[in-house]
Biopython code that builds the backbone (N, CA, C, O; Angstrom):
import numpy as np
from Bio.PDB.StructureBuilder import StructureBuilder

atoms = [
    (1, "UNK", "N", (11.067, -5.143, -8.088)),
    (1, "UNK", "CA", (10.051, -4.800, -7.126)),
    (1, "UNK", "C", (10.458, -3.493, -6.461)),
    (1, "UNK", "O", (11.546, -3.424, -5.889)),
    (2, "UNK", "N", (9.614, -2.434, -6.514)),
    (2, "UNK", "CA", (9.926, -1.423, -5.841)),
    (2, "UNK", "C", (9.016, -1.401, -4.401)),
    (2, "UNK", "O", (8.053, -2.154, -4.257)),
    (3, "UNK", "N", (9.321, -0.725, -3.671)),
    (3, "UNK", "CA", (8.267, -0.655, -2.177)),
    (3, "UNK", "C", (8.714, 0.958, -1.553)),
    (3, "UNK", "O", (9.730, 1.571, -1.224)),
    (4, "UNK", "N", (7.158, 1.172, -1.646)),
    (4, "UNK", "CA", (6.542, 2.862, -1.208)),
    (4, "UNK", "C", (5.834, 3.132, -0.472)),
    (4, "UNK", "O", (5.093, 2.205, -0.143)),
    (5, "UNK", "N", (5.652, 4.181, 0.072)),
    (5, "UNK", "CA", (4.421, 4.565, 0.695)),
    (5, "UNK", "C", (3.344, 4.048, -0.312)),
    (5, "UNK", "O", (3.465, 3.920, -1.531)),
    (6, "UNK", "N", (2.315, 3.793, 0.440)),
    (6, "UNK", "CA", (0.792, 4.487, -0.255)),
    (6, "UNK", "C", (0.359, 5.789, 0.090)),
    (6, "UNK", "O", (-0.526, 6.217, -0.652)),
    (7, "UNK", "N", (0.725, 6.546, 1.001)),
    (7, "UNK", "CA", (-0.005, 8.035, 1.250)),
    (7, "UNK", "C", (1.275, 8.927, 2.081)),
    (7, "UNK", "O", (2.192, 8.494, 2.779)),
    (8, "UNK", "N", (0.998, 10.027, 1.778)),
    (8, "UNK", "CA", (1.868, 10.348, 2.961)),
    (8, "UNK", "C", (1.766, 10.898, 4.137)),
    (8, "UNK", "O", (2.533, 11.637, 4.755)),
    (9, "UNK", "N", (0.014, 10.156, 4.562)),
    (9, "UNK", "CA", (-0.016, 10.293, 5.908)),
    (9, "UNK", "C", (-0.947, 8.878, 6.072)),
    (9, "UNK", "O", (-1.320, 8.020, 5.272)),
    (10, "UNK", "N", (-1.116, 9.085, 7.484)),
    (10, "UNK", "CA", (-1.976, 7.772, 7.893)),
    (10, "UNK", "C", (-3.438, 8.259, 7.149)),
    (10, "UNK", "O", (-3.585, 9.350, 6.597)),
    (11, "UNK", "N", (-4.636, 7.047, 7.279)),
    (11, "UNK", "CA", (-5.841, 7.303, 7.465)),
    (11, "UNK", "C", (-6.763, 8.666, 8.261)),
    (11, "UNK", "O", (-6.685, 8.904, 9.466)),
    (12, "UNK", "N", (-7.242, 9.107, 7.708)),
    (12, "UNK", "CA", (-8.175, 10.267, 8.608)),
    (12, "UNK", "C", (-8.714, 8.977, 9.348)),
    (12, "UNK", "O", (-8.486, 7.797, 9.082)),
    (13, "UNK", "N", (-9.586, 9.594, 10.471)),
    (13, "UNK", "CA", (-10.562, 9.546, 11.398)),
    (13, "UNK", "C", (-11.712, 9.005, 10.760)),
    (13, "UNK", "O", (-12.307, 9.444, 9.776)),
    (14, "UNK", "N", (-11.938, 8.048, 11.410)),
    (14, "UNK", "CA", (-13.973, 8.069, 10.866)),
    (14, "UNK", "C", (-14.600, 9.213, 10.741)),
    (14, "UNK", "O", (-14.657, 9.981, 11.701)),
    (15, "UNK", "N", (-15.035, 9.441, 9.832)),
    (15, "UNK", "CA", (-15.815, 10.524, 10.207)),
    (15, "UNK", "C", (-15.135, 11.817, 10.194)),
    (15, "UNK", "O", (-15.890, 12.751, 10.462)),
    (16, "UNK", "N", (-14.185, 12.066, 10.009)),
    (16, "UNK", "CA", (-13.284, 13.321, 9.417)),
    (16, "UNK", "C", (-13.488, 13.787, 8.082)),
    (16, "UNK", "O", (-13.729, 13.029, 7.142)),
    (17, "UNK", "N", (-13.359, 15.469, 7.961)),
    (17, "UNK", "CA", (-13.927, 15.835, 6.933)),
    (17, "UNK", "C", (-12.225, 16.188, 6.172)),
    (17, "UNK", "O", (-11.433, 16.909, 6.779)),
    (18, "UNK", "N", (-11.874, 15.568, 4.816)),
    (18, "UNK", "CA", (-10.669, 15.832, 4.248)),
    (18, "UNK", "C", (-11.059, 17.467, 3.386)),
    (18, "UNK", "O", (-12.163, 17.687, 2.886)),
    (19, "UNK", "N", (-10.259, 18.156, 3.374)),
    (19, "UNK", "CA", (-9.733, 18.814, 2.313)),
    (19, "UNK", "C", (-10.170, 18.196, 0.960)),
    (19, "UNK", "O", (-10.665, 17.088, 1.162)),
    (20, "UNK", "N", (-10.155, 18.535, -0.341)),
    (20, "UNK", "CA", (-9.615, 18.466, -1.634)),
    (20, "UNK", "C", (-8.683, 18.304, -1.809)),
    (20, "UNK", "O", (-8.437, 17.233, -2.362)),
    (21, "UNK", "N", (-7.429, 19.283, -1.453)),
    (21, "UNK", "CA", (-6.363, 18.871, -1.112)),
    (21, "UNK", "C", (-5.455, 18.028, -0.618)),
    (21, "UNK", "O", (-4.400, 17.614, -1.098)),
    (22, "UNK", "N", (-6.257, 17.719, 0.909)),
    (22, "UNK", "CA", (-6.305, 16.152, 1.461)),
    (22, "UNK", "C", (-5.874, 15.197, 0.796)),
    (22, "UNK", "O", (-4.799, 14.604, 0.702)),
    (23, "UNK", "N", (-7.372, 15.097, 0.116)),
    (23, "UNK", "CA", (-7.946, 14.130, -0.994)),
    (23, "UNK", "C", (-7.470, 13.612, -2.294)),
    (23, "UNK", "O", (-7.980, 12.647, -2.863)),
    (24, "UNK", "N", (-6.442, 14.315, -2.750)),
    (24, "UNK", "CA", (-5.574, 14.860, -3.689)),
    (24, "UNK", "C", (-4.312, 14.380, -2.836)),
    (24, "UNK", "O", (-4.024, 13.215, -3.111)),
    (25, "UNK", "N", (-3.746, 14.775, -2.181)),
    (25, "UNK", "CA", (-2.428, 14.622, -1.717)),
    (25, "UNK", "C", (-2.736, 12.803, -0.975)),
    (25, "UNK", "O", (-1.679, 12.197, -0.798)),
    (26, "UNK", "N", (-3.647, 12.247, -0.698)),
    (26, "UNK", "CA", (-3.973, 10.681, -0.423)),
    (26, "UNK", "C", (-3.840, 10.057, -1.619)),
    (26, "UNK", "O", (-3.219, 8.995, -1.660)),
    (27, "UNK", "N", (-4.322, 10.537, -2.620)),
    (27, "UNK", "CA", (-4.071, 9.408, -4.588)),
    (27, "UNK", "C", (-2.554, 9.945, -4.530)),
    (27, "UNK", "O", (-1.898, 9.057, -5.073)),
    (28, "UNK", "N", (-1.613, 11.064, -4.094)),
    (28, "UNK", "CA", (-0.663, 10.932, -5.302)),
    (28, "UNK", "C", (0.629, 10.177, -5.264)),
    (28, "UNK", "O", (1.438, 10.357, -6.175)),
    (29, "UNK", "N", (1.001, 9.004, -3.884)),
    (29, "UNK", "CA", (1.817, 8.013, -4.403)),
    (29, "UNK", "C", (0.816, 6.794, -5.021)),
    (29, "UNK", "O", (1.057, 5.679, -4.559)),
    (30, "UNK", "N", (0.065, 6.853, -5.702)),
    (30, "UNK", "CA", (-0.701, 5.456, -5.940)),
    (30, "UNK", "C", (-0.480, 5.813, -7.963)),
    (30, "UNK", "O", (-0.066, 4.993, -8.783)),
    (31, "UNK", "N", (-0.900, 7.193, -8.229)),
    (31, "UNK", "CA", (-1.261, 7.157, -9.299)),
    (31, "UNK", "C", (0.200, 7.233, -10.530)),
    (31, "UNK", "O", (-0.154, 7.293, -11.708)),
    (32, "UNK", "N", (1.253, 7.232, -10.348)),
    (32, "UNK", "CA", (2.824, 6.993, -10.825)),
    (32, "UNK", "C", (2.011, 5.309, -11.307)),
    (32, "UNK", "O", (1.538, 5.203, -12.438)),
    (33, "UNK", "N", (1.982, 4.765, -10.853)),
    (33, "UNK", "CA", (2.035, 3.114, -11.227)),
    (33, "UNK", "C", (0.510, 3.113, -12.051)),
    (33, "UNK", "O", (0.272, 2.377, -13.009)),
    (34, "UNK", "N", (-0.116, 3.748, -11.673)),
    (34, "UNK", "CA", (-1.286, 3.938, -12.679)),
    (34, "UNK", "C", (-1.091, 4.387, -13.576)),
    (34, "UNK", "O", (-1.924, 4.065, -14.423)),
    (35, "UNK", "N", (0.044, 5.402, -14.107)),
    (35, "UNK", "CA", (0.069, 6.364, -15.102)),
    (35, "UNK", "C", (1.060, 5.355, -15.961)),
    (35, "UNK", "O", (0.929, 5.233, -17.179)),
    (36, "UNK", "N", (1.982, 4.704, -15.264)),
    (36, "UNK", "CA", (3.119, 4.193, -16.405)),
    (36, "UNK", "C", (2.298, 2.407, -16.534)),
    (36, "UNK", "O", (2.658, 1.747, -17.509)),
    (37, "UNK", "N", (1.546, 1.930, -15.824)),
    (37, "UNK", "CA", (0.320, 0.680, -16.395)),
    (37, "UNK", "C", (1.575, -0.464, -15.680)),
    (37, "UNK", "O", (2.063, -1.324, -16.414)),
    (38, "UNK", "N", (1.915, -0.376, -14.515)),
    (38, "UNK", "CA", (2.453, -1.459, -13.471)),
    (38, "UNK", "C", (1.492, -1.759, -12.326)),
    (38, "UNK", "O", (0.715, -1.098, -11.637)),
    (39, "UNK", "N", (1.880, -3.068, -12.415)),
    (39, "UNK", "CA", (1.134, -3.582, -11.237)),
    (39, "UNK", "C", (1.450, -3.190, -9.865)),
    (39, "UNK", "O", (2.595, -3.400, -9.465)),
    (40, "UNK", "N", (0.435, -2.552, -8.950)),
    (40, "UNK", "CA", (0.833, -2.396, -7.463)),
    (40, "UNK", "C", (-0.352, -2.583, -6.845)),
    (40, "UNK", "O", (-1.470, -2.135, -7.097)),
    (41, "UNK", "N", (0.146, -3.489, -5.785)),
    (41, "UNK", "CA", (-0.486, -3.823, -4.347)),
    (41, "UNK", "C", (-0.258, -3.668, -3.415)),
    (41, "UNK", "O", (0.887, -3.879, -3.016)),
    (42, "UNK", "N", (-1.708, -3.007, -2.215)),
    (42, "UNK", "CA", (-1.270, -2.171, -0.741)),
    (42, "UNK", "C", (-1.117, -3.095, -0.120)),
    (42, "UNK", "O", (-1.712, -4.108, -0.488)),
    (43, "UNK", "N", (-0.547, -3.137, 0.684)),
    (43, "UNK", "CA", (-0.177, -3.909, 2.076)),
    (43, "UNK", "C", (0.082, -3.324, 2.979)),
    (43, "UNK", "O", (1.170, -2.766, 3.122)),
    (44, "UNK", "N", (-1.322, -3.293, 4.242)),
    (44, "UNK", "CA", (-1.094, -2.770, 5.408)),
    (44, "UNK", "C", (0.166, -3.504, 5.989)),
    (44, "UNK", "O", (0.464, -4.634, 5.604)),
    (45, "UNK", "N", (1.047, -2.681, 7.124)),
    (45, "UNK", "CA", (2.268, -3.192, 7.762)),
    (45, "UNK", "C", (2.448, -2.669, 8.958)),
    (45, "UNK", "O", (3.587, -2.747, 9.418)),
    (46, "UNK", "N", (1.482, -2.063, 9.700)),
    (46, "UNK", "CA", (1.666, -1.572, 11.312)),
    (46, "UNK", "C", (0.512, -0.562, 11.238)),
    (46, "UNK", "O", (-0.427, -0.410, 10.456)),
    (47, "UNK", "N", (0.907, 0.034, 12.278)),
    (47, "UNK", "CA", (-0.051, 1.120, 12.611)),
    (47, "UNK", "C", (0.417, 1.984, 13.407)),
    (47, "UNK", "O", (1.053, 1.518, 14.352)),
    (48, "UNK", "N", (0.302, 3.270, 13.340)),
    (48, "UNK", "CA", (0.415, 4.503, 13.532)),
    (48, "UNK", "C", (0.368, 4.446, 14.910)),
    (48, "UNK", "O", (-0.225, 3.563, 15.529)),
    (49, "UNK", "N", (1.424, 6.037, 15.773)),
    (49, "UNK", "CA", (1.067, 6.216, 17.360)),
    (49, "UNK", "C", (-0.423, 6.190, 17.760)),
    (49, "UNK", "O", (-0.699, 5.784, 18.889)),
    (50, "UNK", "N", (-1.358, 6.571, 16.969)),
    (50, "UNK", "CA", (-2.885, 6.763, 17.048)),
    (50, "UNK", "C", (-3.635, 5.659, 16.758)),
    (50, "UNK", "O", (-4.846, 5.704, 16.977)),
    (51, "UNK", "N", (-3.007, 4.433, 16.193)),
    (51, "UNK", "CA", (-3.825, 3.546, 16.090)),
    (51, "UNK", "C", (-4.049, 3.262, 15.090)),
    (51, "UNK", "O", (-4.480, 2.132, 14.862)),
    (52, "UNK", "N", (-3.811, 4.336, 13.913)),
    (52, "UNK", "CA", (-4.639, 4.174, 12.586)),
    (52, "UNK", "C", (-3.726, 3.593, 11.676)),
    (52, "UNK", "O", (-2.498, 3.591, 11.756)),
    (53, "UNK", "N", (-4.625, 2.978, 10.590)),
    (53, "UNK", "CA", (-3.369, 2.079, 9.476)),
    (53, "UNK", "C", (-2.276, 2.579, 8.689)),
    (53, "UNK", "O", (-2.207, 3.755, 8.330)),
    (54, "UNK", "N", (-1.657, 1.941, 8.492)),
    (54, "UNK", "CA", (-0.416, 2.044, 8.002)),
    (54, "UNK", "C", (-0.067, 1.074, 6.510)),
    (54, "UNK", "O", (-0.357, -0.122, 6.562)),
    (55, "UNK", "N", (0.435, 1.527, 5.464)),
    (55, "UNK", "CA", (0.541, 0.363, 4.405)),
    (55, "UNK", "C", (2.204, 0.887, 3.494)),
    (55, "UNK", "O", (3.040, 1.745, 3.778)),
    (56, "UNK", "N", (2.130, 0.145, 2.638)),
    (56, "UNK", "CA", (3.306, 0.550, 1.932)),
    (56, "UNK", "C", (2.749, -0.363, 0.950)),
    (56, "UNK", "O", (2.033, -1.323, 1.237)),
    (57, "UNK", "N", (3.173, 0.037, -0.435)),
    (57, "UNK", "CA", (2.655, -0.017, -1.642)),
    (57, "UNK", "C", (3.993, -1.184, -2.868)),
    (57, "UNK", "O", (5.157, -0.798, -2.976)),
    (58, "UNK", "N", (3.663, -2.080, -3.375)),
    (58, "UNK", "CA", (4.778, -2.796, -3.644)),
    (58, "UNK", "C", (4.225, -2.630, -5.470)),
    (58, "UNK", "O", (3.105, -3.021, -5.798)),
    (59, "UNK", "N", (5.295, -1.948, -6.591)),
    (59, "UNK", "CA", (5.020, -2.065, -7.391)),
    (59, "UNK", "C", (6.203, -3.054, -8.527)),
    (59, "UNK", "O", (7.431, -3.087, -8.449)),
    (60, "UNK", "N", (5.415, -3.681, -9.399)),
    (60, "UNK", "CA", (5.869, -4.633, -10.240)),
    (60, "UNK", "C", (6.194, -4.065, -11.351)),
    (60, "UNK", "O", (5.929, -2.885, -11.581)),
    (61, "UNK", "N", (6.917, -4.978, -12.320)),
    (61, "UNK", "CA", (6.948, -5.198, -14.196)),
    (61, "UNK", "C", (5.926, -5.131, -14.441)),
    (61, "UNK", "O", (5.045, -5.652, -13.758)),
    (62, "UNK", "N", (5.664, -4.285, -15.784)),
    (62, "UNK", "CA", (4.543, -4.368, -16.296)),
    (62, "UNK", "C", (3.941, -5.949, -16.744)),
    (62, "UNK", "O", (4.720, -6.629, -17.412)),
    (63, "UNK", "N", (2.661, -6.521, -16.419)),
    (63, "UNK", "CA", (2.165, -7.402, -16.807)),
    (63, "UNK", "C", (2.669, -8.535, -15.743)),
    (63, "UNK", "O", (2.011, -9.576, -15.763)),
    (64, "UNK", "N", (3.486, -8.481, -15.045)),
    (64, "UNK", "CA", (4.060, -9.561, -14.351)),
    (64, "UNK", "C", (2.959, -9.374, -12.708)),
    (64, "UNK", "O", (3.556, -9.250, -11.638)),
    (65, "UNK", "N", (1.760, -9.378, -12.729)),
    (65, "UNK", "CA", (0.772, -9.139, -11.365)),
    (65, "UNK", "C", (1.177, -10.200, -10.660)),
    (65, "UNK", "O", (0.733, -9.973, -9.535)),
    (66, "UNK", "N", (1.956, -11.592, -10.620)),
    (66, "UNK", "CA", (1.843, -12.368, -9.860)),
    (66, "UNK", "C", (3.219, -12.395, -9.276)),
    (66, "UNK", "O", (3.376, -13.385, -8.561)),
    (67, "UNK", "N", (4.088, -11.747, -9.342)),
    (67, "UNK", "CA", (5.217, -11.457, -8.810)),
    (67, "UNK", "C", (4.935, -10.759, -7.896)),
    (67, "UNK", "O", (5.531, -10.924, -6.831)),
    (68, "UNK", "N", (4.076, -9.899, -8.005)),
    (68, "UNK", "CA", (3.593, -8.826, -7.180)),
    (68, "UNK", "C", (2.854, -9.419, -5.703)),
    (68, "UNK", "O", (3.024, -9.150, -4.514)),
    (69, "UNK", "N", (1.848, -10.470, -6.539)),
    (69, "UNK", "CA", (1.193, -10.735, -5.537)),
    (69, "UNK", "C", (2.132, -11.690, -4.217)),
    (69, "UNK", "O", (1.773, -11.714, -3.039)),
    (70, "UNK", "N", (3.057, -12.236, -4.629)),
    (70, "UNK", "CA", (3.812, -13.575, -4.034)),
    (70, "UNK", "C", (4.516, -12.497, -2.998)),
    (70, "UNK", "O", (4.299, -12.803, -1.826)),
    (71, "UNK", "N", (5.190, -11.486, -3.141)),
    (71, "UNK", "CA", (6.082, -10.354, -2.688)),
    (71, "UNK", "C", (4.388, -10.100, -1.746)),
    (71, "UNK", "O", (4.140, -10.635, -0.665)),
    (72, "UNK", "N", (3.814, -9.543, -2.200)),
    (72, "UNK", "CA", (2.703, -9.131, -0.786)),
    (72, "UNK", "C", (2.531, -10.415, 0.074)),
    (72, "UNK", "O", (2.692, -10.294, 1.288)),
    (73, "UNK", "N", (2.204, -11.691, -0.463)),
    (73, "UNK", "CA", (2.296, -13.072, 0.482)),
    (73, "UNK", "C", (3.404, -12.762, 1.881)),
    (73, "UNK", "O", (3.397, -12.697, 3.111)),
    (74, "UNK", "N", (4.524, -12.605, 0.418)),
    (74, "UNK", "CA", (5.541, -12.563, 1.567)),
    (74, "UNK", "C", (5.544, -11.360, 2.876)),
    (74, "UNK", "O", (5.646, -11.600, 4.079)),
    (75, "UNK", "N", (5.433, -10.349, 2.374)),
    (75, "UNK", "CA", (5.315, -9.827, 3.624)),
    (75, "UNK", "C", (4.184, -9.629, 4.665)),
    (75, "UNK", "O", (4.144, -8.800, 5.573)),
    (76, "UNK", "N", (3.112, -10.743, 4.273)),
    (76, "UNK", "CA", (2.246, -11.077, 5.289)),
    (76, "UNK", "C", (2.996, -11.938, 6.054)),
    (76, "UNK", "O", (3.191, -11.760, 7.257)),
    (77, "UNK", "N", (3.503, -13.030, 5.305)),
    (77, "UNK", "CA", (3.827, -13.908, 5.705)),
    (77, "UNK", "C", (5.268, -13.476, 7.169)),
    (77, "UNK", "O", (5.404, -13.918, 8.310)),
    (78, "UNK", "N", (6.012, -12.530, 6.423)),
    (78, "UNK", "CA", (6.962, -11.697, 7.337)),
    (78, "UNK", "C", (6.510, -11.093, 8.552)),
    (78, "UNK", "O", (7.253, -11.210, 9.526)),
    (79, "UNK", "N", (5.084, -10.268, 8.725)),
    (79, "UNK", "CA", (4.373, -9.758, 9.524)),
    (79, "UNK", "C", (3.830, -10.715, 10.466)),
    (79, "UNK", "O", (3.494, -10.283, 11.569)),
    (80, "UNK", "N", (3.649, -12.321, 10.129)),
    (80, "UNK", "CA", (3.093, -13.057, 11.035)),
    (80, "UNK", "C", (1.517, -13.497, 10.524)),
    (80, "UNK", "O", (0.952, -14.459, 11.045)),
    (81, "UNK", "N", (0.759, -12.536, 9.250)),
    (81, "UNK", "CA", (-0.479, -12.346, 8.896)),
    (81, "UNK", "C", (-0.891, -13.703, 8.371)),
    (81, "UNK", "O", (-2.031, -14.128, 8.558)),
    (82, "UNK", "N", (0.246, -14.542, 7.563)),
    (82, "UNK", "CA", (-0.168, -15.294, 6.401)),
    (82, "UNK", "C", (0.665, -16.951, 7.189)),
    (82, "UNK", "O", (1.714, -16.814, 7.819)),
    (83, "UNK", "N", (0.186, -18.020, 7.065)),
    (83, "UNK", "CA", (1.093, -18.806, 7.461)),
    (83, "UNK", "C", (2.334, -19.215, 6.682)),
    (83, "UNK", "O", (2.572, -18.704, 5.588)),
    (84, "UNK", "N", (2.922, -19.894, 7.088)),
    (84, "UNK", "CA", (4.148, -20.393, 6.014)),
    (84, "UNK", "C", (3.702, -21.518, 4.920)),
    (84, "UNK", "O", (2.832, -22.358, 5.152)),
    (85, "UNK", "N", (4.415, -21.416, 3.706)),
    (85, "UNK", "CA", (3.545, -22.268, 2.769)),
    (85, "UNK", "C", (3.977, -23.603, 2.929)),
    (85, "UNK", "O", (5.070, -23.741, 3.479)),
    (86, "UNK", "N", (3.428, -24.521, 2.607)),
    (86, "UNK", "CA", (3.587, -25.819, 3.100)),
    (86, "UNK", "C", (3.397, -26.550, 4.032)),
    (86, "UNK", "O", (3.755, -27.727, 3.977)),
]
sb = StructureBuilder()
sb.init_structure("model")
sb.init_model(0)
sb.init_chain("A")
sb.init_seg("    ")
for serial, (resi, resn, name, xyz) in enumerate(atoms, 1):
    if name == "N":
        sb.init_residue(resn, " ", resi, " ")
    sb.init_atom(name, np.array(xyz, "f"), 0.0, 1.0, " ", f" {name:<3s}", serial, name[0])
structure = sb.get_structure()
């Protein structure tokens, strides 16, 4: 299990106009796990001095998506989001 950013900044603004660049520099920790065909799932995990979201990106073995998903459980579950199982 690796764990990353998803962006390397927070969320724009409602209603904020991005760059191309922007826009471009928001896909490029996501698309590595797209390019080599591993499973990854976002998981918001706080939020920014401004309020705005925050996530970090958890990527898997190829084909193994449910490892992935149990590891995001868990850190809901770590955050307080998810209850405890059982």
């Amino acid at each position: 299990m690796l764990l990353t950013p998803v962006t390397p900044t927070t969320a724009p603004r409602r209603g904020a106009a991005a760059t191309p660049l922007e826009m471009y520099q928001g896909d490029l920790y996501t698309l590595p796990a797209s390019l080599a065909g591993v499973p990854g799932l976002s998981v918001p995990v706080g939020r920014d001095p401004g309020g705005l979201p925050v996530g970090v990106q958890l990527l898997g073995r190829a084909f193994d998506e449910a490892t992935v998903v149990r590891a995001g459980a868990a850190v809901e579950r770590a955050l307080g989001r998810l209850p405890l199982p059982g």
